[in-house]
N, C-alpha and C positions, 0 to 999 in steps of 0.2 A: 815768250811769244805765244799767241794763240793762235792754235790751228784750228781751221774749221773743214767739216766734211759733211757734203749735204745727201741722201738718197730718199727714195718713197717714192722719185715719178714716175710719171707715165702715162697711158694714154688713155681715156677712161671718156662717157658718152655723157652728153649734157645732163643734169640735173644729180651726178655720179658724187663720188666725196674721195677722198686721197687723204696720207697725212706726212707730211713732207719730215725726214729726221734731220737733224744737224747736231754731229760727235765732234762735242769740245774736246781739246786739249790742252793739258799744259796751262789751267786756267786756274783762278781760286775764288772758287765759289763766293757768288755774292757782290763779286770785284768787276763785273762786267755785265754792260749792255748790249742785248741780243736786237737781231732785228732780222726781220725776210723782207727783200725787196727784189724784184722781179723785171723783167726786160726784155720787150716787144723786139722782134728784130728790124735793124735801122734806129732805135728810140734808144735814148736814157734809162738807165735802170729808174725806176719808182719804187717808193714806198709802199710795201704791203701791212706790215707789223710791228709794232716793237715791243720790247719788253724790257723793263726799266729795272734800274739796281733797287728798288724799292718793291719790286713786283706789277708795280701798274703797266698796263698794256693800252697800247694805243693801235688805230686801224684806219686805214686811208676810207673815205667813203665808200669806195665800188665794191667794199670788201666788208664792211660791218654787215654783221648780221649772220654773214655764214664763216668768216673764216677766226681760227682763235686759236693765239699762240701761247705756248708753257714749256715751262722746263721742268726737268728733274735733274738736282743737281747731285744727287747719289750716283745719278747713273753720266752726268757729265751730256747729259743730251736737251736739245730745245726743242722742240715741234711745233708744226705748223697742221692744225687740221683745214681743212678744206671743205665746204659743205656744199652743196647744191650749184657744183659749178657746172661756169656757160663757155659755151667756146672763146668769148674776148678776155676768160682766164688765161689763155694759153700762152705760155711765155717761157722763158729761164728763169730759174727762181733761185735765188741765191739769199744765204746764209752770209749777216755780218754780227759784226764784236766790236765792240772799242771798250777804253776802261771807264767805269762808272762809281762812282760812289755807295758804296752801299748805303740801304736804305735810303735814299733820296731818288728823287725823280728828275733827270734830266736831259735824255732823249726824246720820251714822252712828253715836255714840252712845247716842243721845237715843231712845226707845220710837217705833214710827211712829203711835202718838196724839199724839205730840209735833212731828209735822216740821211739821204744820199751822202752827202757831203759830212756827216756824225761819223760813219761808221771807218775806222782803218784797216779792219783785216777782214778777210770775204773769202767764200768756199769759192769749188767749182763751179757749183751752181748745178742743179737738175732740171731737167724739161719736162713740163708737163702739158699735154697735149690735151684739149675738151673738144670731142666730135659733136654736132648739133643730130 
C-alpha cells in the first residue's frame, strides 16, 4: 500500500515560487501514477498535475507555464514546483498515487476533471497560501 506525505507549503507574496514535496512509500518504482490536485475551501478537489508511468506530464491550464511536476525515484519523492504564483493559487494541495503501468501513459490521457476520480491513495495535503 502506498503512502503519501506532502510538505513545502506556505505562505509566500504574489509572483513568489514554492516547491511542494511528496515522500512515497512502500511503492516500486515505475509502478505508479503520481498527481497534485488541490482544493479551494467549499470546492472539489481539481486537477493541478500529473505524472504518468511513462514519464509524461500533464497540467490543468491555470497552471501551465509556471508550475511542473518530477520525481526522483532514488530518493522515493515527487515535487511540485510552483512559479510565479497569484493569490487564486491558494488552496490545499494534496499528493495522489494510484497503480500505473510502466512506460505507458494513462492518467495523462484522461481531461484533468478526471484525475480526481484516477487517483486512490492521497496525502494530507499542505496549504499554501499567495498574498497579493
Amino acid at each position: 500500500q502506498v503512502q503519501l506525505m506532502e510538505s513545502g507549503g506556505g505562505s509566500v507574496q504574489s509572483g513568489g515560487s514554492l516547491r511542494l514535496t511528496c515522500v512515497v512509500t512502500e511503492y516500486s518504482a515505475g509502478n505508479h501514477c503520481f498527481g497534485w490536485l488541490r482544493q479551494f475551501p467549499g470546492k472539489e478537489r481539481e486537477g493541478v498535475a500529473v505524472l504518468d508511468g511513462d514519464g509524461s506530464t500533464e497540467y490543468a491550464d491555470s497552471v501551465k507555464g509556471r508550475f511542473a511536476v518530477s520525481r526522483d525515484n532514488a530518493k522515493n519523492k515527487v515535487y511540485l514546483e510552483m512559479n510565479s504564483l497569484k493569490p487564486e493559487d491558494t488552496a490545499m494541495y494534496y499528493c495522489a498515487a494510484d497503480f500505473c503501468v510502466a512506460h505507458k501513459s494513462t492518467v495523462s490521457r484522461l481531461a484533468p476533471r478526471q484525475w480526481r476520480s484516477f487517483f486512490g491513495t492521497w496525502g494530507q495535503g499542505t496549504q499554501v497560501t499567495v498574498s497579493s
